[in-house]
N, C-alpha and C positions, 0 to 999 in steps of 0.2 A: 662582511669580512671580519673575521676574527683578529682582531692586533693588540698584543698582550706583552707588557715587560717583566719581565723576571729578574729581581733584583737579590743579591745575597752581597750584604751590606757589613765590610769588614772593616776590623779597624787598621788594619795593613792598604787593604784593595776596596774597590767596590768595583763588583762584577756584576754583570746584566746582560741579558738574554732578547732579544725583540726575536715572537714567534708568533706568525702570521697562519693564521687559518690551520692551526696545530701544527707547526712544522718550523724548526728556528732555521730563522733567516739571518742574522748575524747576534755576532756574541763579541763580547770586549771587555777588558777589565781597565781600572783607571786608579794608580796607585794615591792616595792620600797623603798628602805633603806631610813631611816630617817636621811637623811642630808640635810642642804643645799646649793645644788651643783647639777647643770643638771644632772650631769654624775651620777646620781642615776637613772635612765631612763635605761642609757646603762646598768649598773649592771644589774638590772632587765630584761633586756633582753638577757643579758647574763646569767642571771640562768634560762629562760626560753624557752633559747637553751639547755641548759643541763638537764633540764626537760622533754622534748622532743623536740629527736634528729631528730625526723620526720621533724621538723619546714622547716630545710635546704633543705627539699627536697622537700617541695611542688610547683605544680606549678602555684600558683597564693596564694594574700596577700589583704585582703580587710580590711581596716584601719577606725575606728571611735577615737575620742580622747574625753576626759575631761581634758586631763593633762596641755594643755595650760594652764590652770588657776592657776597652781604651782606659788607660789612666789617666786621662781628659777628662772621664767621669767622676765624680766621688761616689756614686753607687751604680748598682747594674737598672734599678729602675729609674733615675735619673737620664743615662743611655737610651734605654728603649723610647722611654720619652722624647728625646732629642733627637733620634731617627726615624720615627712614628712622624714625629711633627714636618721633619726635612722631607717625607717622602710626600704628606699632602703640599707643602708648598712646592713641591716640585711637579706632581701631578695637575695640580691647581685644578680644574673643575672633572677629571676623571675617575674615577673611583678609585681607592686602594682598600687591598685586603689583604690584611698580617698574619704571616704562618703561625701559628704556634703547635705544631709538632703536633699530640697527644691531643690537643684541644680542635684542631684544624686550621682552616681560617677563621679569622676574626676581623671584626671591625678596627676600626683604628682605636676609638673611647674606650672598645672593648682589650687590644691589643696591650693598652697601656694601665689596666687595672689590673690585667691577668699577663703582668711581666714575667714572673717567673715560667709560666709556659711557652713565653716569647724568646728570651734569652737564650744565645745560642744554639737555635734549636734547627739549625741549617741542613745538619746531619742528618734529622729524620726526614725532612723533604729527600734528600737524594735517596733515602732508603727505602719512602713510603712509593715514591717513583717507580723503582726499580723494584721491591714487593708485587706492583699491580700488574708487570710484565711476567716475571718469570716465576711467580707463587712460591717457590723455594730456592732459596738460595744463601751465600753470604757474601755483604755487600764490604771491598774494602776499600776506602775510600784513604790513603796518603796524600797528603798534602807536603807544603813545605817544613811546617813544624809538628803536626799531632795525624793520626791517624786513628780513624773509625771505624770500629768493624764489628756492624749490624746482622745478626742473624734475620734471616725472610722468613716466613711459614706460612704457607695459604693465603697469600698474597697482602700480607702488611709485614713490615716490621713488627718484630716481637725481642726489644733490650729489656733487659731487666733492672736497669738504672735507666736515668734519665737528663739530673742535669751532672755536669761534668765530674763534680764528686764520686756520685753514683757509679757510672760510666768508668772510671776510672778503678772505681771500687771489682768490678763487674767484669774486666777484660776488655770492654767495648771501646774503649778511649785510650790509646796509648800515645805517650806525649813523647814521639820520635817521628820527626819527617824524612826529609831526603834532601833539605839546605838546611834551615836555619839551625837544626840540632849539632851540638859540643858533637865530634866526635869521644869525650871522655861519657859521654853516656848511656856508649855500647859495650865497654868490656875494660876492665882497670887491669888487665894485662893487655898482651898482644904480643905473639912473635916477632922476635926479630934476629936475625941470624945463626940459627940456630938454638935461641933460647929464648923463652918467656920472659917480658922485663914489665914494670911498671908503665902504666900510660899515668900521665901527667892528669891533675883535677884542675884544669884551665883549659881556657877555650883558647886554644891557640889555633885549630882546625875546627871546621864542621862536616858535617857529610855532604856538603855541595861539592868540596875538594876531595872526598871519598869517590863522588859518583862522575866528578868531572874528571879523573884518572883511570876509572873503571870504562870512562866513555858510555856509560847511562846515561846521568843526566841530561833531558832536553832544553836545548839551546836558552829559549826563555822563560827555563824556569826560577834560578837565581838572579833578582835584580835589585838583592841586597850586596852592602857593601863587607869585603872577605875580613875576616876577624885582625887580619894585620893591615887591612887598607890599601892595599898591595894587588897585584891583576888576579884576573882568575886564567892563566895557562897553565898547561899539564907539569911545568915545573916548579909555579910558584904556589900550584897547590902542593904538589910533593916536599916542598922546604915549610910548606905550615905542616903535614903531617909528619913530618923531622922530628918538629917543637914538640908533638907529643909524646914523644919517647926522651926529650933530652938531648937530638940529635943535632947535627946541620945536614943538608942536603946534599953535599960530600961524603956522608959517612956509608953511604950504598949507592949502588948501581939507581937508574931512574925504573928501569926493571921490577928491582925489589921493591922499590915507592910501591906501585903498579900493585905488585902482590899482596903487601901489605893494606893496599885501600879493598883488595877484594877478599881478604880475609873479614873487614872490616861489613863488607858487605853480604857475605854470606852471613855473619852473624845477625847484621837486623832480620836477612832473609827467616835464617832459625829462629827467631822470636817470634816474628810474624807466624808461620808456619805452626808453635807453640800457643800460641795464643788461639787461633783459628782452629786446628786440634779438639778446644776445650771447648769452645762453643759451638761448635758440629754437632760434640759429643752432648753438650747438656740441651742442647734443643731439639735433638732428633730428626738433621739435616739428612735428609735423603744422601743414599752415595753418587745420585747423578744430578743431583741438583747443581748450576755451575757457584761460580766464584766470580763478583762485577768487580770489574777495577774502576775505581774515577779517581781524579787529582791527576799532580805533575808525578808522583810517585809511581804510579800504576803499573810502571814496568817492574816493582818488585810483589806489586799484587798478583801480576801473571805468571814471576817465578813462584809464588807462593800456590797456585792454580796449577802446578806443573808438578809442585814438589806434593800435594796433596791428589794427585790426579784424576782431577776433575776438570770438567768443561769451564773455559775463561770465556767470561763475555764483557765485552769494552762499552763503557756507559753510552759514549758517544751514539755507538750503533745500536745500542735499545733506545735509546731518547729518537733515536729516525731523522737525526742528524743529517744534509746530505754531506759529500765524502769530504770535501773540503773546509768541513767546521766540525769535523768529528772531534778533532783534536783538541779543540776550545771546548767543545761540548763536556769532554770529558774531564779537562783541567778545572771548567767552572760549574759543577755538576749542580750544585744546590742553587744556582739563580737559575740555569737551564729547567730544572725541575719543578721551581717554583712556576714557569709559565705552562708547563704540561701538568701541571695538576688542576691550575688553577681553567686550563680548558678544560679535561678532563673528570671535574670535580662529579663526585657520584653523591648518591642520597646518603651513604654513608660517611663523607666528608664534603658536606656543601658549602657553598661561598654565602655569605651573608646576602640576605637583599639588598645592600648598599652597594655592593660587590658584582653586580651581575648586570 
């Protein structure tokens, strides 16, 4: 029997995959206490040992991270070091083997020499994933803060940046989710009654209160705290997107709120949309190649899949998910991916022999 953990190791979550004889059998994420102190890493992986107790008993551990970038660290290879190391004490006598994107997997010794192809490099697991299923595509991938979006071609990923500068550089990185981002970092006007006014440069709203008014966002995808401290209901999101313009929540209808967050939303939609456009266009995506949504965001990858009109496919159900963990599958793509690669691993991306 095949029993494999897929771990995508954040400095927000640490999310993990347990998939049994290729096939994920549960998924769970475990937030990281808010302190700052490494050792909120170990907590967290000590509650999710105790979450599931299967963890201690698998026999293999396939490792991606974004946590390096914690400011717990003073560098990003210090990081890697420090989660490299947490994942053998936490495996203790089972093998692990460290993504690095471009490089493959790697050893751990190996992992922690060659950081820079380790660091953050989560995205390209859920891409090299989804590459080996459907050979052309574009994979996009929103989260709560940043969004990825990997062109496919003949079944790998093909970015043309790589780490987040680049990416960034490149179209493939765009640092807008669907919670934790300002709403002031979609549009420095906005309608409102009639006229175009200024939005406010403060985070008095973010797009959690955009997409919890619009009735998109999923239930538990926000389980940060609201920029005023204050609930997250349909009206006390509406009195934070007030604050953006100047207002109070008296000065329109709950209606106009309503309209205003999905003005709000069809704008990321057009970005998105914009962005995806240019990379179709400069890699020579076939026109029926589809569009993968992963992350809590997904549902504006699908509008984006709609507005480009092409075939949408949900990560969940290429990863072979069954139906009742599709949804985690999808929200936690990159530990999910890391356990189907790491079975699936071909002569063109093999697991180390310490690894197998």
């Amino acid at each position: 029997m095949s029993d494999i953990i897929g771990w995508d190791l954040g400095g927000a979550n640490l999310k993990f995959c347990r998939q049994v004889d290729g096939r994920p059998v549960a998924i769970m994420q475990i937030p990281c206490p808010i302190i700052p102190d490494r050792r909120k890493f170990d907590d967290a992986a000590e509650a999710a040992l105790a979450a599931m107790p299967e963890i201690a008993k698998a026999r293999r551990h396939a490792v991606t991270m974004t946590g390096e970038l914690s400011d717990v660290f003073e560098s990003r290879p210090e990081g890697v070091t420090y989660l490299v190391d947490l994942m053998l004490g936490l495996a203790k006598n089972a093998p692990v083997c460290v993504y690095g994107g471009r490089a493959g997997f790697l050893k751990p010794v190996d992992a922690i020499k060659r950081w820079e192809d380790v660091a953050s490099a989560n995205w390209h697991g859920t891409a090299a994933f989804a590459a080996s299923v459907v050979g052309d595509g574009l994979l996009i991938d929103i989260g709560t803060t940043t969004a990825d979006l990997i062109p496919l071609r003949k079944g790998v990923p093909c970015p043309r940046g790589y780490s987040d500068g680049e990416r960034l550089t490149e179209g493939e990185l765009i640092y807008r989710g669907v919670v934790r981002t300002p709403v002031m970092a979609l549009r420095p006007t906005a309608p409102f009654q009639g006229r175009m006014q200024g939005v406010a440069a403060e985070k008095f709203a973010t797009l959690a209160d955009i997409y919890r008014l619009t009735g998109a966002l999923p239930g538990d995808a926000d389980p940060y705290p609201t920029a005023d401290s204050r609930g997250k209901s349909g009206p006390e999101s509406a009195a934070r997107l007030a604050r953006m313009l100047g207002r109070d929540l008296e000065d329109a209808t709950y209606a106009e709120w309503v309209a205003l967050a999905e003005w709000f939303a069809a704008c990321q939609c057009e970005d998105f949309v914009n962005a995806a456009f240019a990379l179709i266009d400069r890699d020579g995506i076939p026109p029926d190649a589809p569009v993968i949504g992963a992350g809590c965001g997904r549902f504006v990858a699908e509008a984006v899949a709609k507005r480009l009109q092409r075939p949408y496919r949900d990560f969940g159900a290429l990863a072979g998910a069954p139906a009742d963990l599709r949804g985690k599958a999808a929200d936690y793509a990159p530990a999910v991916a890391m356990a189907l690669l790491a079975e699936k691993s071909s002569a063109t991306n093999p697991l180390p022999e310490s690894c197998l």
